[in-house]
C-alpha positions in Angstrom: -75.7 60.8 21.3 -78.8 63.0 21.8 -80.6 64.8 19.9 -83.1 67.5 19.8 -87.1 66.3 19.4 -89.1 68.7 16.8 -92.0 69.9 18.4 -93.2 72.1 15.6 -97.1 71.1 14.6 -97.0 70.5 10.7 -96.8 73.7 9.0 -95.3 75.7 11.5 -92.3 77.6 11.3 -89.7 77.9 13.6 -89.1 81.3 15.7 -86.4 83.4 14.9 -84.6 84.6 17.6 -84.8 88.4 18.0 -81.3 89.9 17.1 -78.5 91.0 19.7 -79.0 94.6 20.6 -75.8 95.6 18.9 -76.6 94.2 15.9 -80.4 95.6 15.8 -80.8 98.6 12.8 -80.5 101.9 14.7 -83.5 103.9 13.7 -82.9 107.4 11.9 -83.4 110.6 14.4 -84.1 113.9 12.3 -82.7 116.7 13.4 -85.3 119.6 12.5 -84.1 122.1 13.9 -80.2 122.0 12.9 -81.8 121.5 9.2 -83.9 124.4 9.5 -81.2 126.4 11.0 -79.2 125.0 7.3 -81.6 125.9 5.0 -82.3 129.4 6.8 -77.8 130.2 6.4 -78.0 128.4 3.3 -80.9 131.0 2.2 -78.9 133.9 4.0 -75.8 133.3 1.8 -77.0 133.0 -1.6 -79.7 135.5 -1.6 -76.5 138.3 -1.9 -74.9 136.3 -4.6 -78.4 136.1 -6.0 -78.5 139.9 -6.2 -74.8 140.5 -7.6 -75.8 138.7 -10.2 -78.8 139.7 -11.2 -78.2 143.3 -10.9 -75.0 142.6 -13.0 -77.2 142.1 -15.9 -79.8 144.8 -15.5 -79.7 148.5 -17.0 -78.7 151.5 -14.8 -82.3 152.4 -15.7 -84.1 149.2 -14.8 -82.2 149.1 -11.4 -83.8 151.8 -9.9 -87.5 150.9 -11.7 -87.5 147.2 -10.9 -87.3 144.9 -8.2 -83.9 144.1 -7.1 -84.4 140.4 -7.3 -86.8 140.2 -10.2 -84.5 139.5 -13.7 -85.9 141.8 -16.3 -84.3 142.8 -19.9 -80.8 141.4 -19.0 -78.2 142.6 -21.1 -74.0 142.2 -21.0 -73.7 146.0 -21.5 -72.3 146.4 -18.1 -69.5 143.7 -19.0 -68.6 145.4 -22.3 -68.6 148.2 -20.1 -66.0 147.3 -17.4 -63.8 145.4 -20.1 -63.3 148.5 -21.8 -61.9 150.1 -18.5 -59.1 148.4 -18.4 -60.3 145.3 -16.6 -58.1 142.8 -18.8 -55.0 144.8 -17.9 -55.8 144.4 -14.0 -56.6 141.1 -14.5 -53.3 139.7 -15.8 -51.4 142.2 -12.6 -53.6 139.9 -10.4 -52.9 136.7 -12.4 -48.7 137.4 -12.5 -49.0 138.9 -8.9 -50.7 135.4 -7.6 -48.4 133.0 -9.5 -45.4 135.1 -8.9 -46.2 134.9 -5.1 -47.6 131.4 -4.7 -45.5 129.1 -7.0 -42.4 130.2 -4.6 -43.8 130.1 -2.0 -44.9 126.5 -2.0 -41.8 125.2 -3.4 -39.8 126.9 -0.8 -42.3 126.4 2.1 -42.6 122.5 0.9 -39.0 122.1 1.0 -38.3 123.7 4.3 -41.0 121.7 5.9 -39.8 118.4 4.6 -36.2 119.4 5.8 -37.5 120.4 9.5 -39.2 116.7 9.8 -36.7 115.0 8.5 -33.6 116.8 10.1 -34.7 118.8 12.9 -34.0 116.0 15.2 -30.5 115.7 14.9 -30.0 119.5 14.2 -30.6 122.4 16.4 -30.6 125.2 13.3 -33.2 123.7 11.8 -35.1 123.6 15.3 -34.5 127.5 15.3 -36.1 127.8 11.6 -38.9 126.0 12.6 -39.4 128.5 15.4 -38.7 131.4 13.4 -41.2 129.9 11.1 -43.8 130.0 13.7 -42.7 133.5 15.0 -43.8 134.6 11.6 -47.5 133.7 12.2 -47.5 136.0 15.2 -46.3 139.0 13.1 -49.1 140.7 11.0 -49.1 142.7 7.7 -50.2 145.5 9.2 -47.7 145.7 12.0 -45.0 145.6 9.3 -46.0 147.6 6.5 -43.9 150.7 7.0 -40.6 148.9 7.0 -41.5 146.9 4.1 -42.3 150.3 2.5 -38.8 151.6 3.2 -36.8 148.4 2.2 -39.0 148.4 -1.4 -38.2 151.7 -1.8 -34.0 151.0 -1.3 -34.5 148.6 -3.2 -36.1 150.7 -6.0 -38.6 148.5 -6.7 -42.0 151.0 -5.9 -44.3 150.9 -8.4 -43.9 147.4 -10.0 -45.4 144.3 -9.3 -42.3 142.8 -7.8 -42.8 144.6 -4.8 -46.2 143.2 -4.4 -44.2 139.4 -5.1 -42.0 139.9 -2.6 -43.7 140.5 0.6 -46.2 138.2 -0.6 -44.0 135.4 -0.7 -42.6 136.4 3.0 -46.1 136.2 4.1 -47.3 133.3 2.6 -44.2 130.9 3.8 -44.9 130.7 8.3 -48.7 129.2 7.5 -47.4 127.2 4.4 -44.3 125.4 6.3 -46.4 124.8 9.1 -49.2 123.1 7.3 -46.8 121.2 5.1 -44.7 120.0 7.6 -48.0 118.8 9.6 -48.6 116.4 6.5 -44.9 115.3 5.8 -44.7 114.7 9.8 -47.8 111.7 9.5 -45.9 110.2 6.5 -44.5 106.6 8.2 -41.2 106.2 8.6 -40.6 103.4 7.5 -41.0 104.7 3.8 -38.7 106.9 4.2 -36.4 103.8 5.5 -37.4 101.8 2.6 -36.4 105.1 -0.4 -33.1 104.5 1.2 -32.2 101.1 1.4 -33.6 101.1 -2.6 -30.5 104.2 -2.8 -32.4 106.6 -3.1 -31.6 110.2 -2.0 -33.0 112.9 -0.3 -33.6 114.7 -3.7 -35.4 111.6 -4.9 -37.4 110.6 -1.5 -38.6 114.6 -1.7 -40.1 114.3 -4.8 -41.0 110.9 -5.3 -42.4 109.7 -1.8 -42.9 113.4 0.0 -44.8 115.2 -3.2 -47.2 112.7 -3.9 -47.8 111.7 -0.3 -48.7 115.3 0.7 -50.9 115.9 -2.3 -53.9 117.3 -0.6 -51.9 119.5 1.7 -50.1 121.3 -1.3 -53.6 122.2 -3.2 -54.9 123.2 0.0 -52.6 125.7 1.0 -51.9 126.8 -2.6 -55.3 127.5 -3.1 -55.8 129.4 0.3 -52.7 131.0 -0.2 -53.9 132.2 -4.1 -57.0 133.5 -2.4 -55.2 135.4 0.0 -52.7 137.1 -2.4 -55.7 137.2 -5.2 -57.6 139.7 -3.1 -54.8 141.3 -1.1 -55.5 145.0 -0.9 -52.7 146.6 1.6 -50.0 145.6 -0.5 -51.3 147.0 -3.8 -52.4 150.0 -2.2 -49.3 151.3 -0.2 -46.2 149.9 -2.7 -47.7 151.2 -6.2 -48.9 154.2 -7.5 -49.2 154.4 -11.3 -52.8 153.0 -13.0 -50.8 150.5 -14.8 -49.6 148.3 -12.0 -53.0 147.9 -10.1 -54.4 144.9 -9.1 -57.8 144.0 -9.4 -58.6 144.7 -5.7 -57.2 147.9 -5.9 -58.8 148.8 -9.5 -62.2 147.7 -7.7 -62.0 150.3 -5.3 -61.0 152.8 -7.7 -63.3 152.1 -10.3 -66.2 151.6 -7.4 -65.2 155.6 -6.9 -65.4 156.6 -10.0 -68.6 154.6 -11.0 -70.3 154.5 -7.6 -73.8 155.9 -9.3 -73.9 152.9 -11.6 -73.8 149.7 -9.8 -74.8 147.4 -12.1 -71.4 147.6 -13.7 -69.5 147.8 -10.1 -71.5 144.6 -9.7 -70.4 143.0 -13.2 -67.1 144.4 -12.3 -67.2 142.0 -8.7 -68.3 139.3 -10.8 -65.9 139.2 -13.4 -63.0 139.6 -10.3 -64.7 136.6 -8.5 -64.9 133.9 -11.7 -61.1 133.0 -11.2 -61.4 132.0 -7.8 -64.5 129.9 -8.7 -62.9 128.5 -11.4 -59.7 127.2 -9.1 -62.1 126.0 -6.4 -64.0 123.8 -9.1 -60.8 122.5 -10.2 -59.0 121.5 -7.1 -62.4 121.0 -4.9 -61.6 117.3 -4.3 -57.8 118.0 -2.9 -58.9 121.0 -0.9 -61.7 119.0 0.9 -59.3 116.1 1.5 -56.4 118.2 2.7 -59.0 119.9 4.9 -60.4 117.2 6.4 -57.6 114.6 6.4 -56.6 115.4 10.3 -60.3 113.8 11.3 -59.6 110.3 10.4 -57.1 109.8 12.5 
């Protein structure tokens, strides 16, 4: 056996091979302009927010004698202001509208689009469901309007709040069942083989391996959805009448019109109808984000 001579001089060290090109630290490229280009949006989108609120806690006085983005004097008269108007009575239309529109919606959309997945390959009417489903996307609001008009008002529901529900829930379901059955479609099968062999039925693999599972997708499209119905205007506008069953859409515009010299307090009023929205994002950021971007890992 052979072996290799040292040829090192005394106190030498030994040469370390450079590394393999693949394995060599990639050095950091800076993209200036695409940051720029960030910063300069970033700057575009919250100097109006900046504003709002600012000017939501200035005077009607100091408004037109200031600068409008220079805080001076601020005061929560313009809040006391809009409260007085009614705005809590608006807000809880809004808030029973929204949950009366969404929570069914979800459960019914979540349920259809785990029973098209699971059972539209043995059955042609669900196959037909799912495409009705689909038609519905292709059909707006707009378009429809005047018959749902006619069928709340044989139903004698004009002028409540149900009739805001009701449509809103028809409207919410196509993008809903599509999403969710996206999500329930990428769930392996082979856990839904393994809920049944443990005896489990399609009750219990729904809630217990489906809901949890699909997570993401459920806070995603509920909060989407909430947002949607939250600042619908058509609805309110056409199917009620009476000052009591506004919406807080619908109360902005009229109170915009009845207070358009005084924008500090149409202001306060935008601000007050944008915290619950805020609030819900905050809440449900970390679901949303991952239902949003769960189709890129893949």
């Amino acid at each position: 056996m052979t072996t290799a001579l040292d040829t090192r001089r005394p106190g030498q060290t030994a040469e370390v091979p450079p590394p393999p090109a693949s394995r060599r630290p990639r050095i950091l490229q800076y993209n200036f302009l695409g940051g720029l280009t960030g910063w300069i949006w970033l700057v575009v989108v919250l100097v109006p927010i900046y504003w709002i609120v600012i000017t939501s806690f200035k005077l009607q006085a100091d408004y037109y004698a200031t600068n409008p983005l220079v805080p001076s004097s601020p005061t929560l008269e313009n809040y006391r202001f809009v409260l007085e108007n009614h705005f809590v009575r608006y807000f809880f239309n809004s808030v029973i509208v929204t949950l009366g529109a969404v929570v069914p919606a979800i459960v019914v959309s979540f349920m259809a689009a785990y029973a098209i997945v699971r059972g539209s390959a043995g059955s042609r009417f669900l196959r037909s469901v799912n495409a009705i489903f689909l038609m519905g996307l292709a059909i707006p609001l707009q378009a429809v309007i005047i018959p749902v008009y006619l069928i709340i008002i044989k139903l004698q529901m004009y002028d409540t709040l149900g009739a805001i529900i009701l449509p809103s829930i028809a409207f919410a379901i196509p993008l809903s069942v599509l999403v969710l059955s996206n999500f329930v479609r990428d769930i392996p099968k082979e856990l839904f083989e393994s809920m049944r062999m443990d005896g489990a039925t399609e009750w219990g693999t729904l809630w217990r391996l489906a809901l949890p599972l699909t997570r993401p997708a459920l806070v995603t499209v509920t909060i989407y959805q909430g947002l949607q119905i939250w600042n619908g205007f058509l609805l309110p506008l056409i199917l009620t009448q009476s000052p009591e069953q506004r919406t807080l859409p619908l109360a902005l515009s009229a109170f915009q019109g009845q207070y358009n010299i005084n924008i500090p307090a149409v202001l306060a009023s935008v601000v007050l109808t944008t915290l619950p929205i805020l609030t819900l994002y905050v809440i449900g950021r970390r679901q949303l984000l991952s239902g949003l971007t769960a189709g890129f890992g893949k």
